[in-house]
C-alpha positions as a printed NumPy array, in Angstrom:
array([[ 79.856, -53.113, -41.078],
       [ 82.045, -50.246, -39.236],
       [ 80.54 , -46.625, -39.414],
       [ 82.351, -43.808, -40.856],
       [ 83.687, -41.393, -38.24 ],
       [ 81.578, -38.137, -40.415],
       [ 78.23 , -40.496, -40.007],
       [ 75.502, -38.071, -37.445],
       [ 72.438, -40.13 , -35.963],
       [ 69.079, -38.399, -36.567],
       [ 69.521, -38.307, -32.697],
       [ 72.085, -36.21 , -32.617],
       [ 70.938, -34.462, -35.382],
       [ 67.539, -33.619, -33.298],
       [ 69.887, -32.315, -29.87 ],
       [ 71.51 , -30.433, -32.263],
       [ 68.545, -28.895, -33.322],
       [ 67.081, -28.213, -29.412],
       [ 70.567, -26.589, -28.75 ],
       [ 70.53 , -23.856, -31.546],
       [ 66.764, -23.429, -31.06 ],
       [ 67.955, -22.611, -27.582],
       [ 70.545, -20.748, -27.896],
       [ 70.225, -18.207, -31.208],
       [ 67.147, -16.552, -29.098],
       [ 69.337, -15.333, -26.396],
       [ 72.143, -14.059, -28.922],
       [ 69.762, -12.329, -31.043],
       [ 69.116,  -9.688, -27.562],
       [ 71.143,  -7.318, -26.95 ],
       [ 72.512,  -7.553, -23.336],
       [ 72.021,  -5.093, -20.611],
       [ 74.997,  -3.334, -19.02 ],
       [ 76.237,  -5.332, -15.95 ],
       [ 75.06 ,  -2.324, -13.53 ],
       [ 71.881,  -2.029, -15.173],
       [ 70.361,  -5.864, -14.727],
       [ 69.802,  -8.039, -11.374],
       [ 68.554, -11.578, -11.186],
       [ 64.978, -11.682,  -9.441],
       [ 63.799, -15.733,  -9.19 ],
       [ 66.234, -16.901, -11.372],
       [ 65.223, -14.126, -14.313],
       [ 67.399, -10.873, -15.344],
       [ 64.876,  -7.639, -14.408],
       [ 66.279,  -4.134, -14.277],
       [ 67.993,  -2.868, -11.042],
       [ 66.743,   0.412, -10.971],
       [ 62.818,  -0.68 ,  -9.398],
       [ 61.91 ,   1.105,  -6.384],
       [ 63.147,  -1.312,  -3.678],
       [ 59.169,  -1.754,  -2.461],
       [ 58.699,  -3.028,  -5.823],
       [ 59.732,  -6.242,  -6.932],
       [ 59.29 ,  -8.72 , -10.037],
       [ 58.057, -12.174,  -9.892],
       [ 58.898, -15.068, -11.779],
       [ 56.12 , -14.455, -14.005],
       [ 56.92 , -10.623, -14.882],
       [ 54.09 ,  -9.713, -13.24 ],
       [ 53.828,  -6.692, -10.905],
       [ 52.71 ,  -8.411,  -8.002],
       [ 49.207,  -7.393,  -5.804],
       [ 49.622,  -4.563,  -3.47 ],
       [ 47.406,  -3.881,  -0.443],
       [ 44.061,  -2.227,  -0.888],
       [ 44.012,   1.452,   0.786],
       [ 41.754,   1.321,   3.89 ],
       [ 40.533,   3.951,   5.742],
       [ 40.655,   3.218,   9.609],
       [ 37.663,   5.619,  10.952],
       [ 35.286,   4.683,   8.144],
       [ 32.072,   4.074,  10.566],
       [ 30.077,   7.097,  10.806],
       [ 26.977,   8.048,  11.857],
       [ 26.087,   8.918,   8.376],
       [ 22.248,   9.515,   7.698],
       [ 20.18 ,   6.009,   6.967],
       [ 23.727,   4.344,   8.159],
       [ 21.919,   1.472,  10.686],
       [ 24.305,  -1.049,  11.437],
       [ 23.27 ,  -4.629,  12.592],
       [ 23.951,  -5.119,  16.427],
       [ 23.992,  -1.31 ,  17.041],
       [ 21.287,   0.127,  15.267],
       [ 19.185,  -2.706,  14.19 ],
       [ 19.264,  -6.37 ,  15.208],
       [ 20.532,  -8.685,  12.927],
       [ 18.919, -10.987,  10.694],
       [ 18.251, -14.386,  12.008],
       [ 19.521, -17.235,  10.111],
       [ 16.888, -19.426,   8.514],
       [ 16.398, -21.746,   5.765],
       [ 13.84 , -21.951,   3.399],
       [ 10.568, -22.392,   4.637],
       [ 11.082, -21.417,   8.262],
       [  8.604, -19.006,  10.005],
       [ 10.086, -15.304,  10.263],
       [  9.532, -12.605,  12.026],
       [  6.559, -10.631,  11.059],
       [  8.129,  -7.047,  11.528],
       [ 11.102,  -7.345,   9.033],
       [ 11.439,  -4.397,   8.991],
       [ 13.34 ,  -3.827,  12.506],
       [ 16.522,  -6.173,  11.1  ],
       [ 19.396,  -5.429,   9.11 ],
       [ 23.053,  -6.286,   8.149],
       [ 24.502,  -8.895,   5.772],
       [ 23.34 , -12.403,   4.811],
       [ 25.303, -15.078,   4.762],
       [ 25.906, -15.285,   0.812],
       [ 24.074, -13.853,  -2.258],
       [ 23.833, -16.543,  -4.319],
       [ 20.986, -19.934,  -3.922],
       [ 21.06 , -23.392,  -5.094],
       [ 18.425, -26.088,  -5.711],
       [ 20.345, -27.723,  -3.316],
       [ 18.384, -25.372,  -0.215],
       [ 15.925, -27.977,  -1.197],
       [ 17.903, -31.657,   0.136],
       [ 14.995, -33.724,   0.154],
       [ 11.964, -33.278,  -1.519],
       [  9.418, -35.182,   0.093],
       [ 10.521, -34.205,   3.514],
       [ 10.596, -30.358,   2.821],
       [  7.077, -31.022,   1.282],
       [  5.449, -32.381,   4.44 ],
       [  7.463, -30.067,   6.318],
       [  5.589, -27.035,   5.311],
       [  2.964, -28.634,   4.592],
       [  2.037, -29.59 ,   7.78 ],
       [  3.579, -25.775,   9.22 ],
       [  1.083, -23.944,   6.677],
       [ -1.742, -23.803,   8.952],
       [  0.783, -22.074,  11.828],
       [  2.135, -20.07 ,   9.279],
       [ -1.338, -18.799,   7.955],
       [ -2.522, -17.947,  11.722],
       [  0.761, -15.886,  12.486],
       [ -0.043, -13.946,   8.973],
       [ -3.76 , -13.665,  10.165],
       [ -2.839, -12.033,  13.23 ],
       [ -0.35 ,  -9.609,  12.359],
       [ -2.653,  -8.754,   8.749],
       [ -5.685,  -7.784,  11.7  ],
       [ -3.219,  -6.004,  13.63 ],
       [ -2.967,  -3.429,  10.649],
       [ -5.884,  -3.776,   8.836],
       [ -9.702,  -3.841,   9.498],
       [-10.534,  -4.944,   6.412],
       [-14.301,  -4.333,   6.274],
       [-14.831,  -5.306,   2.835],
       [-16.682,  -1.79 ,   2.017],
       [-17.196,  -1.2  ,  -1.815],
       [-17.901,   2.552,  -3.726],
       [-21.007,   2.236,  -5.759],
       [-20.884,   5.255,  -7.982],
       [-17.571,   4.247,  -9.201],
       [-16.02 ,   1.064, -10.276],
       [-13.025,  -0.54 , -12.097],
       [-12.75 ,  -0.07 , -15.571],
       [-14.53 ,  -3.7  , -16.464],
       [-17.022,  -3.219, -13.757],
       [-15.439,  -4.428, -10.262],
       [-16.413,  -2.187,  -7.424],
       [-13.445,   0.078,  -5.787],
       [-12.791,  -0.715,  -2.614],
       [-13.122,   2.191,   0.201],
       [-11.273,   3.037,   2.85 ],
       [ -8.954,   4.145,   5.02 ],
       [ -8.817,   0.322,   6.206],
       [ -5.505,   0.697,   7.844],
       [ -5.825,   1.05 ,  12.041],
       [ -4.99 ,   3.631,  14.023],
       [ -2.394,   3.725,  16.662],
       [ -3.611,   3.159,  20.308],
       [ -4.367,   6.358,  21.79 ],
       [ -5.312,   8.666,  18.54 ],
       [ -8.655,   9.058,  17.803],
       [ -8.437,  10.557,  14.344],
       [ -6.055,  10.774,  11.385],
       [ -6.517,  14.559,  11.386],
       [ -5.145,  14.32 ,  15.703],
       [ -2.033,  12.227,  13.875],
       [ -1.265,  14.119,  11.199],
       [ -1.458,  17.232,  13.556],
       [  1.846,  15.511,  15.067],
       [  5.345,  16.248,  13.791],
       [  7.524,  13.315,  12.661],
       [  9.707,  13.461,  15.737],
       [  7.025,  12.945,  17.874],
       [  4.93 ,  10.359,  15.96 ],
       [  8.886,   8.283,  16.223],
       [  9.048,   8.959,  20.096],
       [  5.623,   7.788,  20.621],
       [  5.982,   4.884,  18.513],
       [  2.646,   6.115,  16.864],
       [  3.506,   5.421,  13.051],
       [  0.462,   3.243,  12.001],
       [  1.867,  -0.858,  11.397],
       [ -0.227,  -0.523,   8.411],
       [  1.921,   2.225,   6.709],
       [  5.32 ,   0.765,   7.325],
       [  6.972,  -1.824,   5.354],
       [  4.541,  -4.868,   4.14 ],
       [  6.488,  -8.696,   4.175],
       [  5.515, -11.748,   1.908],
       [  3.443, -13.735,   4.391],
       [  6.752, -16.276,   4.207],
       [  9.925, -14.181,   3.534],
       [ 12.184, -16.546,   3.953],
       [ 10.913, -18.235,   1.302],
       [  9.663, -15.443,  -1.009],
       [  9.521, -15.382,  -4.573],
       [  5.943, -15.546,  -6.406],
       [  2.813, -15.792,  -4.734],
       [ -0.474, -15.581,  -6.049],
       [ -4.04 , -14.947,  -4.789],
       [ -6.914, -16.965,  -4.902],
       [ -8.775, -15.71 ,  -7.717],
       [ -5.676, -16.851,  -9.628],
       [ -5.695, -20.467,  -7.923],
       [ -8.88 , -21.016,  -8.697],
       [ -8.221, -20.816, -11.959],
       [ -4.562, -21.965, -11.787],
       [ -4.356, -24.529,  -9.451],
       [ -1.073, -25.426, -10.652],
       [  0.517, -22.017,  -8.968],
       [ -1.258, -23.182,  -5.438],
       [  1.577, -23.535,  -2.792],
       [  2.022, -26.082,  -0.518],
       [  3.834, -23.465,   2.434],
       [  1.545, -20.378,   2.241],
       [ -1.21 , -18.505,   0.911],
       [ -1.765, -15.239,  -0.117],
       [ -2.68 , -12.71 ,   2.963],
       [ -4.938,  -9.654,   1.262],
       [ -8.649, -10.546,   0.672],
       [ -9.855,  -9.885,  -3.091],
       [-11.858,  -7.051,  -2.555],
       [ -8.576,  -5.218,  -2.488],
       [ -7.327,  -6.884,  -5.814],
       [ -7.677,  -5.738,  -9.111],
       [ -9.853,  -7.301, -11.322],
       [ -9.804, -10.543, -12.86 ],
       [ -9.349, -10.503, -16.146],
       [ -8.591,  -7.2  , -16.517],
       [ -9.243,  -5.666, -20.288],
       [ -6.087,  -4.493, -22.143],
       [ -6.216,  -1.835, -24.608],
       [ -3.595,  -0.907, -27.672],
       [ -1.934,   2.123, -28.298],
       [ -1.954,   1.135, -31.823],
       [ -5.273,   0.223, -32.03 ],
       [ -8.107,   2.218, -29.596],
       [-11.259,   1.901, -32.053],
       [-10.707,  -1.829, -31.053],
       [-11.227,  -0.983, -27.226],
       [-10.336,  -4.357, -25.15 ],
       [ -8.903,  -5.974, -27.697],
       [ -9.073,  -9.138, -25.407],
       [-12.606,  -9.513, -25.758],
       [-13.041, -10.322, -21.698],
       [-10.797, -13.335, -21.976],
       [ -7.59 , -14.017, -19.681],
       [ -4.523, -13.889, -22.838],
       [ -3.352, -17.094, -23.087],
       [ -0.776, -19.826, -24.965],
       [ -3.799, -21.358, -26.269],
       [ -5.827, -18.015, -27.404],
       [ -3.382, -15.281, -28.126],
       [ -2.762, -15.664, -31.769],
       [ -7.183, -16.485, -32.568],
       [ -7.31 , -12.852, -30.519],
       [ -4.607, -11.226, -32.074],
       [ -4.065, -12.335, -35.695],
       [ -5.423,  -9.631, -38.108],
       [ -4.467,  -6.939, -35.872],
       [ -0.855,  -6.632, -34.709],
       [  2.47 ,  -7.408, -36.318],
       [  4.358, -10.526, -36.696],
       [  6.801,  -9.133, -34.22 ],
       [  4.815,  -8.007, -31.734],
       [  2.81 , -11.46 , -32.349],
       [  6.135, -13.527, -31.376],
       [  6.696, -11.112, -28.371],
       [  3.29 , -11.732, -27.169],
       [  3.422, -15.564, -27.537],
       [  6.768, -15.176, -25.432],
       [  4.726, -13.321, -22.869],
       [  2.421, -15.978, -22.754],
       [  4.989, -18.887, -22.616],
       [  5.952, -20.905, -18.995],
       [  9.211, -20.861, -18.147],
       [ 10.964, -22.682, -15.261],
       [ 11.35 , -20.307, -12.599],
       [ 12.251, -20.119,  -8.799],
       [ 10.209, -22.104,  -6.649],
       [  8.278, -22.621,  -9.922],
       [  9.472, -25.648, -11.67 ],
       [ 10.303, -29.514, -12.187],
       [ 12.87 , -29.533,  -9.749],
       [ 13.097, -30.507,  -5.832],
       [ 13.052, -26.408,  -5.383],
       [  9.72 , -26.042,  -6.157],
       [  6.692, -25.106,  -3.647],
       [  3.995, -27.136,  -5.79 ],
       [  3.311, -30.701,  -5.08 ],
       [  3.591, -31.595,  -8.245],
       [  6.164, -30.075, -10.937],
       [  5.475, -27.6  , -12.931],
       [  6.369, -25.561, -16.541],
       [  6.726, -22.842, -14.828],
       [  5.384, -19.009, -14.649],
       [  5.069, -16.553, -17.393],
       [  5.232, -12.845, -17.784],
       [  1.243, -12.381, -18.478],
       [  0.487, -14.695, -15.336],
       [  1.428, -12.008, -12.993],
       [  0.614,  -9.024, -15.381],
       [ -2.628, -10.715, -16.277],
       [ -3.685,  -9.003, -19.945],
       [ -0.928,  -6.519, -19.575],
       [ -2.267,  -5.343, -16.015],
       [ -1.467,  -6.977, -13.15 ],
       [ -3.511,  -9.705, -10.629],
       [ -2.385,  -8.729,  -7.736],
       [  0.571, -11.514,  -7.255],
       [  3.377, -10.713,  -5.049],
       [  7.446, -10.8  ,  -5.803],
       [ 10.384, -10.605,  -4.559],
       [ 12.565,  -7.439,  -5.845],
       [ 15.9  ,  -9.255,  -6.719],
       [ 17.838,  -5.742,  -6.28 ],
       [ 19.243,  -6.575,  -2.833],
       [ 20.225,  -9.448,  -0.176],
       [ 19.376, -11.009,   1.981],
       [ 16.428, -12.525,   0.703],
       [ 14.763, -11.134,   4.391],
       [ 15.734,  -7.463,   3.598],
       [ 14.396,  -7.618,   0.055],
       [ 11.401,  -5.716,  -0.803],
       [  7.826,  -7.485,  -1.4  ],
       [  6.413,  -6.238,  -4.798],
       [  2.918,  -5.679,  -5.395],
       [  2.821,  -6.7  ,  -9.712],
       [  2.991,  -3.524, -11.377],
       [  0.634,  -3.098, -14.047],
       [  2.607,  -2.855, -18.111],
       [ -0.32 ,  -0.582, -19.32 ],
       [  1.889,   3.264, -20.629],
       [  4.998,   1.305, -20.068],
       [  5.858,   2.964, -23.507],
       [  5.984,   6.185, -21.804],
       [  7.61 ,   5.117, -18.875],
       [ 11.988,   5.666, -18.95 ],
       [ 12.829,   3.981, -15.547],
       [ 11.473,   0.138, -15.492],
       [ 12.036,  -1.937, -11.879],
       [ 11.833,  -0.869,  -8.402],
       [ 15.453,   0.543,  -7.652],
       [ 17.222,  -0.574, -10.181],
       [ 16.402,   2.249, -12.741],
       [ 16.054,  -0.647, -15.888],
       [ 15.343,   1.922, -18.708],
       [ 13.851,   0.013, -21.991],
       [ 11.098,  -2.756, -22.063],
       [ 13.29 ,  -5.127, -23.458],
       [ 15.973,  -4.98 , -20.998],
       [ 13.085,  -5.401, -18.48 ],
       [ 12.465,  -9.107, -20.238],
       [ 15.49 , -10.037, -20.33 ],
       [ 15.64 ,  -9.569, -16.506],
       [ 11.943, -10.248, -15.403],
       [ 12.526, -11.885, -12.286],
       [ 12.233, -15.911, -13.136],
       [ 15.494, -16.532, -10.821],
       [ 14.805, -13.516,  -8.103],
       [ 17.856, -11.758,  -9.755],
       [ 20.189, -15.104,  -9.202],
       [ 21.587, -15.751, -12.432],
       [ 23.219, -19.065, -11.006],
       [ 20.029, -20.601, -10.225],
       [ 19.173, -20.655, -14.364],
       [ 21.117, -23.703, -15.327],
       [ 20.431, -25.848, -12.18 ],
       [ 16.644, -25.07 , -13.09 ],
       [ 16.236, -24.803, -16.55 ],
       [ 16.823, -21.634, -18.031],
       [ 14.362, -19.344, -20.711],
       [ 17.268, -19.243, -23.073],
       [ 16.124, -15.946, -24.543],
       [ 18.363, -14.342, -26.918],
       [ 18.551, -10.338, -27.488],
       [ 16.214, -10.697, -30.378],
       [ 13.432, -12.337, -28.336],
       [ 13.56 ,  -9.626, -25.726],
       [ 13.833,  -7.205, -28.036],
       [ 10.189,  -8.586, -29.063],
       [  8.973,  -8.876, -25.766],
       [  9.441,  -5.68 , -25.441],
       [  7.68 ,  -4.276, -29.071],
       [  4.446,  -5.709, -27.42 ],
       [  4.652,  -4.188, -24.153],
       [  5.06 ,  -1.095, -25.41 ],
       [  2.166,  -0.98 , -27.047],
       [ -0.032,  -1.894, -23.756],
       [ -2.02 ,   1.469, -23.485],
       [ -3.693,   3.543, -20.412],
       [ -7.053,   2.837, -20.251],
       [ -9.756,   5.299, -21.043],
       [-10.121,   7.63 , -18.727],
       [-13.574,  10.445, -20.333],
       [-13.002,  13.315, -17.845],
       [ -9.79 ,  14.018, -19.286],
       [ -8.231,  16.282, -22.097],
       [ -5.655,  16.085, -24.323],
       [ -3.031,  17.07 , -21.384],
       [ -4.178,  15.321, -19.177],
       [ -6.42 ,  17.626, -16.961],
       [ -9.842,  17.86 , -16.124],
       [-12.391,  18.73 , -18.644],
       [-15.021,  20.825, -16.686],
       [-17.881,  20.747, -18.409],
       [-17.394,  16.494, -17.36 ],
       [-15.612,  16.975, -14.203],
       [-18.066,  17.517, -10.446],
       [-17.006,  20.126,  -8.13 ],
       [-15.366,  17.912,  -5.825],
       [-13.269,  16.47 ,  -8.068],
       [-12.124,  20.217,  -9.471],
       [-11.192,  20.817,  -6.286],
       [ -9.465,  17.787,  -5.898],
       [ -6.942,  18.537,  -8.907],
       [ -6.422,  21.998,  -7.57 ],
       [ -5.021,  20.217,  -4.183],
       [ -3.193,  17.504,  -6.49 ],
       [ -1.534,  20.363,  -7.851],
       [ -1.011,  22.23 ,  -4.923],
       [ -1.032,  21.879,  -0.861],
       [ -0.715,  18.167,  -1.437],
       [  1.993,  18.154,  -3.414],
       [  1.072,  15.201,  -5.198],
       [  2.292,  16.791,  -8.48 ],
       [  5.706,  16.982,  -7.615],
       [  6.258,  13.802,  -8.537],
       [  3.382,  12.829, -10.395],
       [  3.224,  15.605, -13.222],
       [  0.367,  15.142, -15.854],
       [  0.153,  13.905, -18.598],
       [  0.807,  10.995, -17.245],
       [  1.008,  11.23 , -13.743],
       [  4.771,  10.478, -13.306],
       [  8.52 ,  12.239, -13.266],
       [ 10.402,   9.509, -14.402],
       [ 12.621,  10.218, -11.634],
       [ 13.069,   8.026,  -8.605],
       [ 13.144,   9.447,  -4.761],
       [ 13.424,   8.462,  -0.709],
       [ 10.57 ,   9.182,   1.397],
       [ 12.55 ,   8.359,   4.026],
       [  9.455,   6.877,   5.947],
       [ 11.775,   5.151,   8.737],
       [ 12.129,   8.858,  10.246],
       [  8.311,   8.48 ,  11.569],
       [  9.312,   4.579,  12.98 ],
       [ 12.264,   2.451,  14.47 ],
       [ 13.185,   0.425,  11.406],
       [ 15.713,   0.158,   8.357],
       [ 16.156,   2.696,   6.2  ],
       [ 13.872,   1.834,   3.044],
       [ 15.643,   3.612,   0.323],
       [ 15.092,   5.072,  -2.846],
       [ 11.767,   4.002,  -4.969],
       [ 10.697,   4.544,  -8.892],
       [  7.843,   6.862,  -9.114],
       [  4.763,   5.07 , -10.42 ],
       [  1.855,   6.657, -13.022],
       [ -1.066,   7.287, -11.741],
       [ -3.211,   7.396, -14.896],
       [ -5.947,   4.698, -14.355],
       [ -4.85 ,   4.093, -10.926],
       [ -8.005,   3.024,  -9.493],
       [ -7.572,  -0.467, -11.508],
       [ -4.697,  -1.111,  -9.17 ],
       [ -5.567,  -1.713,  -5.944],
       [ -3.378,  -2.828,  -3.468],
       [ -0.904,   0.773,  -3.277],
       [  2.431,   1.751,  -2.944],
       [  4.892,  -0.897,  -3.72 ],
       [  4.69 ,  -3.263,  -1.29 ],
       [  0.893,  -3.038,  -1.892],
       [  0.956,  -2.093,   1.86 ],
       [ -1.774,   0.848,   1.164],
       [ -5.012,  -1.371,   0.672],
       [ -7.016,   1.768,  -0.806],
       [ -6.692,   5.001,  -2.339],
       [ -7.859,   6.529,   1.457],
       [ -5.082,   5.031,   2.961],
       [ -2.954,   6.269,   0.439],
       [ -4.123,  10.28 ,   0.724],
       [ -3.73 ,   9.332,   4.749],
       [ -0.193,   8.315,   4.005],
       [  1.105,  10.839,   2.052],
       [ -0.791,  13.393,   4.944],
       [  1.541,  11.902,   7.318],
       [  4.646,  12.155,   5.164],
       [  4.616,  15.388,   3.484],
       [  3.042,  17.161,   6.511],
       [  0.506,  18.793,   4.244],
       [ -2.542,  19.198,   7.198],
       [ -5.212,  18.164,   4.742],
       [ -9.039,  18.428,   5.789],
       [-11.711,  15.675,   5.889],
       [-13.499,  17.176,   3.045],
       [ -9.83 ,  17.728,   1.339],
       [ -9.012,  14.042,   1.177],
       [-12.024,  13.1  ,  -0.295],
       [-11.951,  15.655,  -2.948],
       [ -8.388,  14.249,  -4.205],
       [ -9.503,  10.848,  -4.009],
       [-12.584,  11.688,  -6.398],
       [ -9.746,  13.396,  -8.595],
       [ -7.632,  10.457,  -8.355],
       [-11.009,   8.222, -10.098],
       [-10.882,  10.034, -13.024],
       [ -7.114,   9.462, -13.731]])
C-alpha cells in the first residue's frame, strides 16, 4: 500500500521535537551587541574582562595564584626550625625505640593522618616488640634514674583523701655541679641555659614508647585489668607517685552521701546497683556511657592493637577511675607528629563543672564537647571506621557530660566558704604558706581561689632555661584537692608537690627559702 506524501513517522516527529527543543532556548535570549560578546572555548562571554582574566568552558573564574611572601623566615620568638634550630625528627614506625630526649627535635611529620594498616602483619609486629620490650624497658630505666631518685619516701601526718600516704619529695636530681636548689635558683635563666644546668627532671616528660603512644596504664591498673597489659612497654613511674586506687568520688548534688561509690572501682557491671535511687535517668545513661568499652587506638579487635589478644576496648572511667584519674598516660591529639605530641598525665573530672576551658591546648569549653572528642582515635577521626567507631550521637554526649558535671571537689575541712583558710583549723605554717601563695610566689596569679584556677591558659616558656622546642601554651589546672593527684604538671613530669614548689622557684624567679617551700606545700594539703 503506497503512503500519502502528508504521512510524518513518529521518527521524524521525535527530530522534530529535539530541533525546536534546541532551538526556541536560544531565540528566547536576547543577543548581545556584536562589540560587546567574544567566543572563549567555543562559548559567547563578554569582551570587556580584564585581559588577565579569562572564562573557561565551564563559566567558572578560574584559580589564581596564592599571594606569597618571599622573606617570610624570621627569627621570630619560639620560631625553631628543623635543621637550623632543632634537629629533625627521625622517621620511625610504630613500635621502634626513640630517642629519649624528644624534646631536642622538631619540624614536620610525614602526614597527619594513621591507618590500621601501620600494623601489616599481626603476628610479626607482636613478636617484634615483644621480644624488644625488655630493651625498651632498660633504655626507659636508665633515662627515668637519670632524673629521678625515686626514694619511695611517704608523709605520715598527711595522706590522700581515702587514706594513701603522699609521697615526699623533691625526687627530681640535681644538675652536676649544684649543690642545692636554693645555689640554682640563685641563677638567672640565661645562665642556667649556658650552663646547660636546667634539671632533666623538669623539662619535657615522653611516653616510655613515643612512637607508639596512645594509652598506657600502670600496674595497679594491670593487675586488675590485665586485658589493658601491653605487649611493647610498661609504664615507667613507680606507684608511690600514683594516685590512689580506687579513688572515692563525691556529688555535687548529693554531699550528705559522701563517696557515693562506697570504695568500689565504678563499673559496667555495678554502676546502676550504686547509683539507682540517687541520680537522674539522664545522668544514669551518661554514666553507663562512661562506663562502656569502646574500640579505641591501639585498643581494639583489630591487627592495630598492642594486646595479645583483642580487646572491647577502653572507656572514659578506666583512665578517670571514679571520676579521678589512675594515673594512665595519653597522647594529646592537638598536634603532629605523633613524636612532638605532648604525654598527658589523666586529669582528674572532679569541679569539671566549674571548669570553662576542657583539654590541654585546645581550649574545649563544655563537658559534652569534651566526650564527644575524648581521645579514643588520638584526635584521628579517620582511624574510627577502620576500627570500629563509638557512634555517639549529640544526645549521648550531651549525657556524658550531665554526669561529669556533677563530679565534685573533695572535702577539703580547713577551708571556708571562699576558699581560704579557716584559722582557728589552719597551723602556722600553713598560714604562712597561703600568705606566700598569694604573694612572693605568685602562685595566685593563675590559680585564684575559690577554686584554684583562672580559666585562662598561658606559656611558661620553660625552653628559655634549656636547648629544646618551644613547649607552648598550657590550660591552667585547679588545685583544689591537689594532693590526690600525684604525678604534676601535665606531663606528670613533677613526681611531688616539692618538685613542683622547686619548679615554679626556677621559673618565676621568686628566691623562695627552705622554710618558705615547705610552708606552701603544707598550704597546698589543705586545698
Amino acid at each position: 500500500m503506497g503512503r500519502s506524501k502528508n504521512w510524518v513517522t513518529p521518527a521524524a516527529l521525535v527530530g522534530v521535537g529535539v530541533i525546536i527543543g534546541f532551538v526556541l532556548p536560544r531565540v528566547s535570549r536576547v543577543p548581545m551587541a556584536a562589540e560587546e560578546r567574544s567566543v572563549v572555548g567555543g562559548q559567547v562571554a563578554p569582551k570587556n574582562l580584564p585581559k588577565a582574566v579569562e572564562v573557561n568552558k565551564d563559566h567558572l573564574m578560574p584559580d589564581t595564584p596564592a599571594a606569597f611572601a618571599p622573606d617570610w623566615d624570621k627569627p621570630y620568638p619560639q620560631y625553631q626550625p628543623a635543621g637550623k634550630v632543632l634537629p629533625p625528627f627521625p622517621e620511625l614506625k610504630a613500635g621502634e625505640l626513640p630517642p629519649q630526649e624528644l624534646y631536642r627535635y622538631g619540624g614536620r611529620g610525614t602526614s597527619s593522618y594513621a591507618s590500621v594498616d601501620e600494623v601489616g602483619n599481626f603476628a610479626h609486629f607482636f613478636r617484634k616488640c615483644r621480644d624488644m620490650k625488655p630493651k625498651v624497658m632498660s633504655e626507659r630505666q636508665k633515662y627515668m634514674q637519670k632524673r629521678y631518685d625515686f626514694t619511695g619516701k611517704v608523709r605520715t601526718d598527711v595522706t590522700m583523701t581515702r587514706s594513701k600516704p603522699i609521697p615526699v619529695g623533691p625526687v627530681i636530681r640535681l644538675p652536676e655541679g649544684i649543690s642545692s636548689w636554693e645555689e640554682l635558683a640563685a641563677l638567672s635563666p640565661r645562665e642556667i641555659r649556658e650552663r646547660d644546668l636546667f634539671p632533666e627532671g623538669m623539662r619535657p616528660l615522653s611516653h616510655p614508647l613515643h612512637s607508639t603512644g596512645h594509652q598506657l596504664f600502670p600496674q595497679s591498673w594491670t593487675k586488675r585489668h590485665p586485658e589493658h597489659e601491653r605487649f611493647d612497654v610498661d609504664f615507667d613511674i613507680p606507684d608511690a607517685y600514683l594516685p590512689e586506687f580506687p579513688p572515692p568520688l563525691f556529688l555535687t548534688t548529693r554531699p550528705d552521701l559522701g563517696d557515693v561509690s562506697q570504695g568500689r572501682e565504678i563499673t559496667q557491671a555495678n554502676f546502676r546497683e550504686l547509683f539507682d535511687g540517687i541520680i537522674t535517668p539522664e545522668q544514669m545513661e551518661g554514666l553507663r556511657l562512661l562506663v562502656t568499652k569502646f574500640p579505641t587506638t591501639w585498643f581494639n579487635q583489630t591487627k592495630h592493637r598492642v594486646t595479645e589478644f583483642p580487646t572491647r576496648g577502653t572507656a572514659c572511667f578506666d583512665c578517670h577511675v571514679n571520676g579521678h584519674t589512675n594515673g594512665a598516660i595519653e597522647m594529646d591529639p592537638a598536634t603532629r607528629p605523633t613524636l612532638a605530641r605532648v604525654r598527658l598525665d589523666t586529669p582528674s573530672l572532679r569541679g569539671n563543672h566549674n571548669n570553662l576551658q576542657l583539654s590541654l591546648k585546645r581550649s574545649i569549653r563544655s563537658t559534652d564537647h569534651f566526650a564527644e572528642v575524648e581521645e579514643y582515635f588520638d584526635g584521628d577521626i579517620s582511624l574510627q571506621p577502620q576500627i570500629g567507631g563509638r557512634q555517639l550521637d549529640r544526645v549521648s554526649t550531651n549525657r556524658m557530660g550531665d554526669f561529669n558535671s556533677i563530679i565534685a571537689f573533695p572535702p577539703a575541712p580547713k577551708l571556708d566558704r571562699l576558699g581560704r583558710l579557716i584559722p582557728e583549723l589552719a597551723t602556722e605554717s600553713e598560714l604562712r604558706g597561703e600568705q606566700l601563695f598569694h604573694g612572693k610566689a605568685k602562685c595566685a596569679t593563675c590559680h585564684p581561689p575559690p577554686f584554684y584556677l583562672d580559666q585562662m591558659m598561658h606559656d611558661l616558656r620553660v625552653e628559655e632555661f634549656y636547648p629544646g622546642r618551644a613547649e607552648g601554651w598550657a590550660k591552667t589546672f585547679s588545685l583544689r584537692g591537689i594532693k590526690d593527684s600525684p604525678p604534676y604538671f601535665h606531663d606528670g613530669r613533677l613526681p611531688t608537690l616539692e618538685d613542683v614548689v622547686e619548679f615554679f622557684n626556677i621559673i618565676l624567679q621568686t628566691r623562695l627559702t627552705p622554710q618558705e617551700k615547705r610552708d606552701i606545700v603544707a598550704f597546698l594539703l589543705c586545698l
